[in-house]
Structure formats: C-alpha cells, structure tokens
C-alpha positions as CSV (number, residue, x, y, z in Angstrom):
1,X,0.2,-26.3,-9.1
2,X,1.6,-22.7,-9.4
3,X,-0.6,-20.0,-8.5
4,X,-0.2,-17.2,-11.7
5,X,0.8,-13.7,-11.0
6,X,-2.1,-11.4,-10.3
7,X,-1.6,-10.1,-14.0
8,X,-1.6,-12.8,-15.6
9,X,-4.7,-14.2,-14.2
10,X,-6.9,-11.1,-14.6
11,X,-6.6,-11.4,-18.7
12,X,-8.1,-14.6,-18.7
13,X,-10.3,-14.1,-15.5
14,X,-14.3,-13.0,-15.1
15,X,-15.0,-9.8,-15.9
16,X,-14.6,-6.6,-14.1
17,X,-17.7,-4.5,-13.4
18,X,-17.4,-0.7,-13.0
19,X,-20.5,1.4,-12.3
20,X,-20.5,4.8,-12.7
21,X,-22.6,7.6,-14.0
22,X,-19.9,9.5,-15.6
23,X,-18.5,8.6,-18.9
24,X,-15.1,10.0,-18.3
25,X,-15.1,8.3,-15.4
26,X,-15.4,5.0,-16.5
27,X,-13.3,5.9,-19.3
28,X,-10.4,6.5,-17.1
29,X,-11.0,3.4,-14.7
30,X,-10.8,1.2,-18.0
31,X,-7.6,2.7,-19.3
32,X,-5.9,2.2,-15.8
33,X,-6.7,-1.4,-15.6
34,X,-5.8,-2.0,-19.8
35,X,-2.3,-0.5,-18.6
36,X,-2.4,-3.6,-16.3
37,X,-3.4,-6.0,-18.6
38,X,-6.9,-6.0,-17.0
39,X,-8.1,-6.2,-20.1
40,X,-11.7,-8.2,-19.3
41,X,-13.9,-5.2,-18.4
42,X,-17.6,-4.6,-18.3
43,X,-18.4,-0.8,-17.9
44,X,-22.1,0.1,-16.9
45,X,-23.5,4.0,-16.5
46,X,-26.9,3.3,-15.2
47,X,-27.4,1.7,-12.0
48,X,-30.7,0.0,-12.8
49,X,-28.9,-2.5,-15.6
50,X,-26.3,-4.2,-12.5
51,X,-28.5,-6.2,-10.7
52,X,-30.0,-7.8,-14.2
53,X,-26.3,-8.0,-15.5
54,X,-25.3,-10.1,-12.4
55,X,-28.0,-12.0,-12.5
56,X,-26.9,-13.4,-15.9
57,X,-23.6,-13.2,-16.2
58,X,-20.8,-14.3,-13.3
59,X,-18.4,-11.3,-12.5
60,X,-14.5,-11.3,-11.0
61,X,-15.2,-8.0,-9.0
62,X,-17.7,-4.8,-9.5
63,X,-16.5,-1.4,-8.7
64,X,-19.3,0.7,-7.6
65,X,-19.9,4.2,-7.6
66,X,-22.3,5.5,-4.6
67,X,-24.0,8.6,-5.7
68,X,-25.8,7.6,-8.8
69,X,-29.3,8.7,-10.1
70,X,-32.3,5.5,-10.0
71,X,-30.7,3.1,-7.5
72,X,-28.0,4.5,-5.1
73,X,-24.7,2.5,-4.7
74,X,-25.6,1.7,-1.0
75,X,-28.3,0.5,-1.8
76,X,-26.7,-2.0,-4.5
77,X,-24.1,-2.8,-2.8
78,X,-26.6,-4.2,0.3
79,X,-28.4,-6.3,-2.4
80,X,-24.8,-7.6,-4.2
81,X,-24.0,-8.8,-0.8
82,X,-26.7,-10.6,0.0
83,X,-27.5,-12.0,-3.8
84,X,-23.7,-12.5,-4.4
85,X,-21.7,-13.0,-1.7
86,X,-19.1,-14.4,-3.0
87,X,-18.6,-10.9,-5.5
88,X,-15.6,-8.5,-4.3
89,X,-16.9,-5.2,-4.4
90,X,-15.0,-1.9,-4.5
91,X,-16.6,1.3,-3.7
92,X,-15.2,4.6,-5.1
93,X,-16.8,7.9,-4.0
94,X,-16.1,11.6,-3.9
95,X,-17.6,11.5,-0.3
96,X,-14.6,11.2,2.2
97,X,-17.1,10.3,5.4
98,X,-15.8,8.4,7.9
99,X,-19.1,7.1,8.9
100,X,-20.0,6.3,5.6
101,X,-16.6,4.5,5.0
102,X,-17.4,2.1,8.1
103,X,-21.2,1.5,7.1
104,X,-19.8,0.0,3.6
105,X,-17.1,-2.0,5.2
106,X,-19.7,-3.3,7.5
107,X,-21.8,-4.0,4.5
108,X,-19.1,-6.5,3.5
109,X,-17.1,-3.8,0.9
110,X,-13.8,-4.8,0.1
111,X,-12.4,-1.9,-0.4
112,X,-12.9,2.1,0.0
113,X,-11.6,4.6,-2.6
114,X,-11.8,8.5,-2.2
115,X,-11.8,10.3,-5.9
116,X,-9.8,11.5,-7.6
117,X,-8.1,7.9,-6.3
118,X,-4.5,7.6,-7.3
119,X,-3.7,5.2,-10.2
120,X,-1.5,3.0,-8.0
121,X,-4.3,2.9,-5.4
122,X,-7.3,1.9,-7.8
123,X,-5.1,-0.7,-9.5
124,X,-3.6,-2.7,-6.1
125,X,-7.4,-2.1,-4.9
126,X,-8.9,-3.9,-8.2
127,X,-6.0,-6.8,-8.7
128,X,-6.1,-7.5,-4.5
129,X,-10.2,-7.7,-5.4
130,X,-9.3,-10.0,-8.3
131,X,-6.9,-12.3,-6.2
132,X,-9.5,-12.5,-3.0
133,X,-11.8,-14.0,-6.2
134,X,-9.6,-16.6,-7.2
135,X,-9.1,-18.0,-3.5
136,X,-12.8,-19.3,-2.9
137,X,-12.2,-21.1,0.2
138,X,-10.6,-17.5,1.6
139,X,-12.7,-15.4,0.7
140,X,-15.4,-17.6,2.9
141,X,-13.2,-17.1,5.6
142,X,-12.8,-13.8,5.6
143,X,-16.2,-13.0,5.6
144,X,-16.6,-14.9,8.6
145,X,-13.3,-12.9,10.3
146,X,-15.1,-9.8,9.3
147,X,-18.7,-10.8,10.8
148,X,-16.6,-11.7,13.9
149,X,-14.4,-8.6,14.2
150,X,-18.0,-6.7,13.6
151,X,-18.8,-8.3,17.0
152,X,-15.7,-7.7,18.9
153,X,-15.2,-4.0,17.7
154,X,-19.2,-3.7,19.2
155,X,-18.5,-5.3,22.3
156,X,-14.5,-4.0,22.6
157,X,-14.6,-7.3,24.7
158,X,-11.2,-9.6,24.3
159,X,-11.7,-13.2,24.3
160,X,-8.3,-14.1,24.6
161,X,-7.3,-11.2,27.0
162,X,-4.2,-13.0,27.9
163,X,-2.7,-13.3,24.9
164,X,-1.9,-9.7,24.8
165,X,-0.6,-9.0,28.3
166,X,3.1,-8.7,27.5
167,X,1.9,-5.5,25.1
168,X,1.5,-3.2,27.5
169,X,-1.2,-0.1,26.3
170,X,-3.6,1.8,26.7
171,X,-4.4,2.5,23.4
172,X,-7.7,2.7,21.6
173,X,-5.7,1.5,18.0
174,X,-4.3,-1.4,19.6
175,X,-7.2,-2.2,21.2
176,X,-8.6,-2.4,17.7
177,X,-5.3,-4.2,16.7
178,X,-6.2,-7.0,19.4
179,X,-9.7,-7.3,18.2
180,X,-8.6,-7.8,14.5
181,X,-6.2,-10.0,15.5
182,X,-8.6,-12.3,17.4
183,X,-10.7,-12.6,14.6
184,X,-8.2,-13.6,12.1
185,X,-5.7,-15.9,14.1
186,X,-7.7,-19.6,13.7
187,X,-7.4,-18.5,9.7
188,X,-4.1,-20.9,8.5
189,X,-3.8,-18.1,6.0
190,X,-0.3,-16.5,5.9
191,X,-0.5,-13.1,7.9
192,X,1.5,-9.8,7.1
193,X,2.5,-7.7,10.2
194,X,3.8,-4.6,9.3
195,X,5.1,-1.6,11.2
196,X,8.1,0.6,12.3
197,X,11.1,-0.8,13.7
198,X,10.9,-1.3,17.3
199,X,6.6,-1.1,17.0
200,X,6.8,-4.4,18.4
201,X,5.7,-7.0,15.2
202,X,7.4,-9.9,17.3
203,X,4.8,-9.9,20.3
204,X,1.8,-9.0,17.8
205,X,3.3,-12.3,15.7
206,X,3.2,-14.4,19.1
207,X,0.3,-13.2,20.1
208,X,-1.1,-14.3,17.0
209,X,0.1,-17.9,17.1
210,X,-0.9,-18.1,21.3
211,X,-4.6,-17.4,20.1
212,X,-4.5,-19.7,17.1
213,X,-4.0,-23.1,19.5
214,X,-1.3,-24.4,17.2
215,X,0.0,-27.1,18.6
216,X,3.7,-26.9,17.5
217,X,5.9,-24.2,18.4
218,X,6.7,-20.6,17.5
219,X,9.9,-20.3,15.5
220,X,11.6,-17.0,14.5
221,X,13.5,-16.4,11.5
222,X,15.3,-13.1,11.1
223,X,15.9,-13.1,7.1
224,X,18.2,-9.6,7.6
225,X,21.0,-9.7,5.8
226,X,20.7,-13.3,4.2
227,X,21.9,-14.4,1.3
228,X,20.0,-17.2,-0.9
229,X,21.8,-20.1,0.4
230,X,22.2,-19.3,4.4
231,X,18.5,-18.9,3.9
232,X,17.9,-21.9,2.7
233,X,20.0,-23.5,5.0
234,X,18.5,-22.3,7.8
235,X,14.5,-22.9,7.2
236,X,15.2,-26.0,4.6
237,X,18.0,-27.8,6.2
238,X,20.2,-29.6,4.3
239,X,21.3,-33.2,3.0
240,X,24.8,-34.9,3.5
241,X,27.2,-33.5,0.9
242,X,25.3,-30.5,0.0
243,X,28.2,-28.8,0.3
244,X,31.4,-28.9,2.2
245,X,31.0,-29.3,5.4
246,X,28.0,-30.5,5.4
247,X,29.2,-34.2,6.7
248,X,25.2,-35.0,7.8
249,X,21.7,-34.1,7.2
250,X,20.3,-31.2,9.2
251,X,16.5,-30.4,9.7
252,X,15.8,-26.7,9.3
253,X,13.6,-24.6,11.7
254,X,10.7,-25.5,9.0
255,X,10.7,-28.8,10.6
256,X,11.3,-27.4,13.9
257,X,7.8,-25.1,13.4
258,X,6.1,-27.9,12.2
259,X,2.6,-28.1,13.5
260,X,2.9,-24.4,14.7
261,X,3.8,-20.6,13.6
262,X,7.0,-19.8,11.5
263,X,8.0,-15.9,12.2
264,X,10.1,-14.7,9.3
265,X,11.1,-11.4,10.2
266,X,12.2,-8.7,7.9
267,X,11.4,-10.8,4.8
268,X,11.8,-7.9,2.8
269,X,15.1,-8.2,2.7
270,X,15.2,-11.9,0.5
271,X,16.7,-11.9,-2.6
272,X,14.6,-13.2,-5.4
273,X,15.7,-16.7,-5.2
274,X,14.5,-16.5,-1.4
275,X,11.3,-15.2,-2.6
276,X,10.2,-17.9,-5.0
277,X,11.3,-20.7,-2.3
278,X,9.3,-18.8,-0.2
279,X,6.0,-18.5,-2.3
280,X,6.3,-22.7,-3.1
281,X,6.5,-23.0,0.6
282,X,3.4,-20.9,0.9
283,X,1.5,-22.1,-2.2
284,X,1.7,-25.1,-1.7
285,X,3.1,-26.4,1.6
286,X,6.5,-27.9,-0.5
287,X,10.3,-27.5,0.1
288,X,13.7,-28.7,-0.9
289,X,16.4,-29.3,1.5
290,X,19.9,-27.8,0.2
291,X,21.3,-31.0,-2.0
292,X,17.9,-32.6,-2.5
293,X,15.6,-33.1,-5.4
294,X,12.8,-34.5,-3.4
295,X,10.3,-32.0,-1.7
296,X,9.1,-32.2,1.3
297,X,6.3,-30.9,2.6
298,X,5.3,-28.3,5.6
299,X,2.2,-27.7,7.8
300,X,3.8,-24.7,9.2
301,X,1.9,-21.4,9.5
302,X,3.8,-18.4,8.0
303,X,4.0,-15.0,9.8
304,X,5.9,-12.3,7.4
305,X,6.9,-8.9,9.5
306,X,8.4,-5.6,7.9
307,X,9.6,-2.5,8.5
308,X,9.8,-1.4,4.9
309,X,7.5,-0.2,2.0
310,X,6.4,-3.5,0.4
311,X,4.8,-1.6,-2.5
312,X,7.2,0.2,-3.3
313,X,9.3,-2.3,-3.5
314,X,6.7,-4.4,-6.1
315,X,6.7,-0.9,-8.1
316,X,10.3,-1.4,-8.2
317,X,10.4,-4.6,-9.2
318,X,12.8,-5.7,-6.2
319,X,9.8,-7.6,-4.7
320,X,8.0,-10.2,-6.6
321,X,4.2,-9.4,-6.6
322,X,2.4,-12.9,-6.8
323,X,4.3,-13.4,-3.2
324,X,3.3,-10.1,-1.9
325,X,-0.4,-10.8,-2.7
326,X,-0.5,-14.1,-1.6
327,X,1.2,-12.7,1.8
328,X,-1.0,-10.1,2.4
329,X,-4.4,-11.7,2.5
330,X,-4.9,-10.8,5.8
331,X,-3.0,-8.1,6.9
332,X,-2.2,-6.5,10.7
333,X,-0.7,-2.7,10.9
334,X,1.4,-1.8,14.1
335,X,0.8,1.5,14.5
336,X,4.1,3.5,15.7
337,X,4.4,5.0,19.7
338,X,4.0,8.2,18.4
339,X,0.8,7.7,17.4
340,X,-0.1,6.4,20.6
341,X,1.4,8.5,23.5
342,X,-1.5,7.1,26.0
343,X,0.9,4.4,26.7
344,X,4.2,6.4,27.6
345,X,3.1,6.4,31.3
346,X,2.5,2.7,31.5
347,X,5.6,1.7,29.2
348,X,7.6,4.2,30.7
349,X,6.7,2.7,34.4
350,X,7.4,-0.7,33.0
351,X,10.8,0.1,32.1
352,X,11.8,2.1,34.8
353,X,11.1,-0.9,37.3
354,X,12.6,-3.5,34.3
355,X,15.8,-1.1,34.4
356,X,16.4,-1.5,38.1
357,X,15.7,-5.1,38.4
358,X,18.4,-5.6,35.9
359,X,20.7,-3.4,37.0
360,X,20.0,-4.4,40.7
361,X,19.0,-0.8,42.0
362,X,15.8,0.1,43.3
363,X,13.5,1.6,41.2
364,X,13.9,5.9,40.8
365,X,11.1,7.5,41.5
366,X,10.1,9.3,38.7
367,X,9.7,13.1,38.6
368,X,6.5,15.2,37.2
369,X,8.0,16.5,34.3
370,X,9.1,13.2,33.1
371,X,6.0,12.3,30.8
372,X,6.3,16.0,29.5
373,X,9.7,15.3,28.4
374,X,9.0,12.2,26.6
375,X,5.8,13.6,24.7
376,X,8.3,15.9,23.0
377,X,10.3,13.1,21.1
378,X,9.0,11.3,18.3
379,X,10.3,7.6,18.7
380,X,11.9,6.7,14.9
381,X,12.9,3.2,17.2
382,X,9.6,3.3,19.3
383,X,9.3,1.3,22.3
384,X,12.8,-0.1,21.7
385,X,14.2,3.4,21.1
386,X,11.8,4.4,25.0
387,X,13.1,0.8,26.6
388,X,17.0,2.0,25.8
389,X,16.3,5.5,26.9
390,X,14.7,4.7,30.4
391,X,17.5,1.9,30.8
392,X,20.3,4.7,30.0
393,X,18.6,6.8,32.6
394,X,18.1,4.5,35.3
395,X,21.6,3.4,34.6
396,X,23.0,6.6,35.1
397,X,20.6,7.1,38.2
398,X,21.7,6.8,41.9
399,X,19.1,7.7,44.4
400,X,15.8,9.7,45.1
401,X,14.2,11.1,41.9
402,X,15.2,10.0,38.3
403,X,17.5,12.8,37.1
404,X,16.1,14.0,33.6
405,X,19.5,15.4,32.2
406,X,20.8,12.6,30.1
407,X,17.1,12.0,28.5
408,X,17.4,15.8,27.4
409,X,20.8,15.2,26.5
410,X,19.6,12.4,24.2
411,X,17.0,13.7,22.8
412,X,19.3,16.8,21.8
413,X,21.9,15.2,20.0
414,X,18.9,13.1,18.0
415,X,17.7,16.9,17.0
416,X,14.5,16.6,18.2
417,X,14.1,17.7,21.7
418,X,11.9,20.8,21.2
419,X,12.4,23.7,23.5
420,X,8.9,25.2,25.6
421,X,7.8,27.8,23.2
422,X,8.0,30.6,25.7
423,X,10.8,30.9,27.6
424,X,13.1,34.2,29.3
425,X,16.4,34.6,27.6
426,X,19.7,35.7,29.2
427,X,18.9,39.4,28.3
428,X,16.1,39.1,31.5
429,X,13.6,40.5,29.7
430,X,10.7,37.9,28.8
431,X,10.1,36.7,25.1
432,X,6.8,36.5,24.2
433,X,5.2,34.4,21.4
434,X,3.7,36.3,18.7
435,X,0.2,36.9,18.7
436,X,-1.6,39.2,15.9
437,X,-4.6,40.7,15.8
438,X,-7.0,41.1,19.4
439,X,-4.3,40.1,22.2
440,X,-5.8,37.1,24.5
441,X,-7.3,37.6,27.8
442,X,-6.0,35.5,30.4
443,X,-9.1,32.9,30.3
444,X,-8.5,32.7,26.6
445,X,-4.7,31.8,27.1
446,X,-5.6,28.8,29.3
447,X,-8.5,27.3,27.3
448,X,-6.1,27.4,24.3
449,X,-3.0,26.0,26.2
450,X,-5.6,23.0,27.9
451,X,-7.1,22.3,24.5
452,X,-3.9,21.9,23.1
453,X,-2.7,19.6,26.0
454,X,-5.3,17.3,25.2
455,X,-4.7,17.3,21.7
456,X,-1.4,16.2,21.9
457,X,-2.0,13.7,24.7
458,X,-5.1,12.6,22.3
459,X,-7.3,13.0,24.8
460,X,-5.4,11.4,28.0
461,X,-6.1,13.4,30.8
462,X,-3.5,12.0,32.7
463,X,-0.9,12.8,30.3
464,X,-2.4,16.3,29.3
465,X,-1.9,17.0,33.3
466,X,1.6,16.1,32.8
467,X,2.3,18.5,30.0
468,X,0.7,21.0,31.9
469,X,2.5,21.1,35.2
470,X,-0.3,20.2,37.2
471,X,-2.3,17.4,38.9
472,X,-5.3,15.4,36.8
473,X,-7.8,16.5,39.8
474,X,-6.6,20.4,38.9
475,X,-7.0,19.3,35.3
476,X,-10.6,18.4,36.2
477,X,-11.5,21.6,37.6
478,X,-10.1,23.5,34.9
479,X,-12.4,21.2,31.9
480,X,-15.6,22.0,33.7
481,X,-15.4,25.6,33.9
482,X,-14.1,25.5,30.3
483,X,-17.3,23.4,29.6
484,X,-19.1,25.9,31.4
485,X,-18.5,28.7,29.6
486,X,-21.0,30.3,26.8
C-alpha cells in the first residue's frame, strides 16, 4: 500500500500538542503548521492541563516549551517519556545550552529547537515528528538505537572496532560517527549518509553493512548522471524485448544485493521517475524489470549517500518529499577534513607510504613543516582532494626529504594557500602586524601565538607543535608555564 506524503497524512492524523506559556507563541507555531496543512492542532498555555490531556486523548506529537510557570518542561517531558513512550516530542526553548540540549536528547526528545526557530526548521522538525508517529514498529527501534548509542557514547568503547579500520582518524566526531553507526546498523531501515565530496560516505556505507551481518553482498550504484531508463536498467534489469537490443533477460544489481546492502550513491541526482521507482522499492520491497508488468520483490537494504542539499532541493520541488522522509529515518553526517585536522598526520602518513608503493619508490621522508602546510588549506575534495595532493608530491619526489614546492604551488593556484602573517619584505625592513592599544610583552606574544596553535589544531598537541616550529616535548614545557602563570 502507498505510504502518503507527509502532508497529506498530518490533515487526517492525531493531533498536534504545543505547550507554551505565551499566547503569541503558540499563535505563531499554529499558523506555521496551517501553512502546511497541519491543520489538526491542540494548543495548551498551562503546563498543569498536558499530562490530564494525554491521559485522555491520544496525540501525533507534543511540542513542549521548557521554561514554564507550575510544572517545568523537563520535568514533563521525563514523565511523557515514561507514560507515553511511544509520543514524539519536540522541545523548543530560548536557552541554547549545550548541556541542556544533550540531557533532553538523553531523555528520549526528538528534536531540539532554539527560538526564535526558523519556519523551515520548526516545520521539517514537526512533519519528521509526525512521520516517526506513523511508522510504529520504527519508532520502537529507534528508541532502542538511542538507549544503545547512550551506552556506547559513555563507554566510547567500539564493538565492532574492525569495521572501521580502513577510516583512518583520530577524530573525536568520528568517533561519535562510529558509535552512532554501531547502534543503528542491525536496523533494516534505509540509512541516509550525507557529507562533502571526497568525506568518505563509501567506507562509512560499508562499514555500515560489515556491522549489520547481512549475509549477501555490498553493491554500489553511482546514480550521477543517469537518466530514468539507464537507471532502471541497471538496479531492475530487464526482460527480453524491452527494447532493442535487449535479445535476453538481465538481472539488475537489485538481484545482485539481494540478501545484503544496496549503496546508491549520489541519489540526488534521479530524476523524478527514478525517485518514485525508488520510494516503491523502499516502501514496499517491489520492482519492475524494464518490459515487465509483474513486480518483483527485494530484500535488499538501501544505503542513500549525498553531497548536495537535500532540503533544498524538497523546497524546490526537484526532490520528492515522501522519499526524502522515508530515506532519512535514520540519518549519518560525515563531517568534512577540515573540521577534523587531528587526522592530517595519520592520513597524510598513510598516503605518503600508499604513493610510494604505487609508484614503486621508497617512501620520502617527510619534512617538519609539512603538517603546517597542509593546516592552511581547507579541503573543498577532503581526503580525496589530501590523497591526490600527497600522490602529486611523492610523484614528483626523488630522494631524501619530501620537497614541499608543488604542494605550495597547488594550494596557490586553488587561492587558498594563506601566507604566515608576519613576514620581511624585499625592502629589508620587517613588517609588523598591527597591534593597537598597550603593545605585548614578549610572554604575552607567545601565550597568544600557543593558544592560537591549539585552536586551530583543536586541541592536538602534536599538530599545534607542527604549526609552531617546534617539538611536542618543547610544546609541553611551554603549556605548563603558561598554566602556571597568575
């Protein structure tokens, strides 16, 4: 049976619950969801009256306010948790606390909004509440993928260490990544793995399916560039006389993943024809072969990737939404290399030794300043964009210590090699940065210049050293006499 948009299914669905002590407040919430066709809509402004109103009365979601006078929202949404577990709640608050943030989530929150929230964002928050509602069975799961990744993120213990060891990091956000990851891959849910080009979706994807203990196989798709019919072609198959040329029946790779993981890479790119084959497929397990009015049906496990702004492409109406929601259930964010420069060291390493082996040379040694260098690019192709830099290099390389020249080189005709901010120009006389106000002692210069090293190495001593010019153990001495003084 076809699943409704997420619109359509809100009209006719339980009603939404917003608590809030403010009038206005509610006002607006109700407006933005009417615009929607949300049009179900309870609207409470005394805290005291929820608990009696769910008690009698079954609800689709409840977005909750948390400062309130009589009964504070933390407090309600501990008891809606453990009187209705099955209720989505969304909690909107003026108080952007991190700490406060993660006590909600760990409350069992679905969602958490910072006022004044942004129309868009209150509206996907409440319709991705309302479509969690109408999936029973998922929502059961969930919960037990959140209790789990609860435990892990305690612990920061891996139970499927393996499974990660061709992503090579150091990185406290994929270290979360892994733990989410491990919580959610037994799920035969869809997944959506999104991230920059180059972030490294692929390996995420396969680690995914390597945890999950699928027995069939992992089969990628790259949907780039594909019209409606290669599509099909390609993950349907086709029958005899489908068209000409075809002179036999051919399986697809859906038959080919059966029992496992399909990967369909950079399924942004569909066409809506793709898309609606697509959401059968994931509805309900059912596909036609090209030249076939029989379906067929698929036990396959669907892994969506992306480089590209899904929502905005739902906003534009170039992405159908009922397949976006029912894709991104349970969702796994890639963050990019910039945002993790803890692991140029070890991924630059990698490379470097990769590079040689391949190009049968020995491996360069690297110089001091080379980690220095590389924190000064941003990576638009991340570890793809590092991988073909340290391959140019080594390439380029014949003995003794990697030259840095053509990573320089590269880095200036991309327009983002940034020079050292003090440097002596060919007049010989030495430019200074500007300072205003009190001029800095000596001392003061160097706790600013260290502080700043480990900012930008986010704490990574090792690399911090590197930007610096000096050794970690110099780096040491340096952070305890800095800790030392008043």
């Amino acid at each position: 049976m076809k699943r409704n948009s997420p619109s359509h299914v809100s009209r006719h669905s339980l009603p939404v619950l917003l608590v809030d002590d403010e009038q206005q407040i509610l006002l607006g919430y109700r407006a933005m969801l009417l615009t929607q066709g949300i049009e179900n809509i309870l609207a409470v402004d005394d805290s005291r009256n929820v608990l009696p109103l769910l008690s009698g009365q079954d609800m689709s979601a409840v977005v909750l306010d948390l400062n309130m006078p009589h009964i504070p929202g933390l407090v309600l949404l501990e008891k809606i948790r453990s009187e209705f577990p099955h209720l989505a709640v969304i909690i909107v608050t003026a108080a952007n606390d991190v700490e406060k943030a993660v006590e909600c989530m760990k409350i069992g929150a679905t969602d958490y909004l910072v006022k004044p929230v942004e129309d868009n964002r209150f509206i996907s928050s409440v319709k991705k509440a309302l479509e969690l509602n109408s999936m029973g069975e998922e929502i059961t799961s969930l919960r037990e993928h959140i209790s789990s990744l609860r435990h892990h993120l305690l612990t920061d213990k891996l139970e499927y260490e393996q499974a990660f060891s061709s992503i090579l990091t150091q990185s406290k956000k994929m270290r979360a990544v892994f733990h989410y990851i491990e919580t959610i891959s037994r799920s035969r849910e869809p997944v959506l793995v999104t991230g920059e080009t180059g972030a490294g979706k692929e390996l995420v994807s396969k680690a995914i399916h390597d945890i999950s203990e699928m027995s069939g196989a992992f089969v990628a798709v790259n949907a780039a560039g594909l019209d409606d019919t290669i599509f099909s072609d390609t993950l349907f198959g086709h029958k005899k006389g489908a068209y000409t040329g075809a002179d036999k029946d051919r399986d697809g790779l859906i038959v080919r993943a059966s029992g496992g993981t399909l990967f369909l890479d950079e399924f942004a790119d569909l066409n809506i024809m793709s898309q609606i084959k697509l959401l059968r497929l994931i509805e309900d397990g059912t596909y036609y072969p090209l030249g076939s009015d029989l379906p067929e049906k698929s036990d396959a496990r669907i892994i969506a990737a992306t480089n590209r702004d899904i929502n905005k492409l739902v906003s534009e109406g170039k992405f159908r939404e009922d397949l976006y929601y029912r894709l991104s259930v349970i969702q796994v964010q890639i963050p990019p290399l910039r945002e993790r420069f803890e692991d140029l060291y070890v991924l630059a390493d990698h490379f470097l030794e990769m590079s040689a082996r391949s190009l049968k040379k020995k491996k360069p040694t690297p110089p001091n300043e080379l980690i220095s260098l590389l924190s000064s690019y941003h990576y638009p192709g991340n570890i793809r964009e590092l991988k073909a830099i340290i391959f140019d290099a080594v390439a380029k390389h014949s003995s003794g210590v990697l030259s840095l020249g053509c990573v320089k080189e590269y880095f200036i005709r991309q327009g983002k090699y940034m020079q050292p901010v003090i440097s002596i120009p060919n007049s010989g006389k030495t430019a200074m940065p500007d300072i205003s106000g009190r001029f800095p002692t000596l001392k003061e210069a160097e706790d600013f210049i260290v502080t700043e090293a480990l900012k930008r190495s986010n704490g990574n001593q090792g690399i911090a050293a590197s930007l610096l010019g000096i050794t970690r153990q110099a780096l040491n001495s340096r952070l305890k006499t800095l800790r030392s003084r008043p």
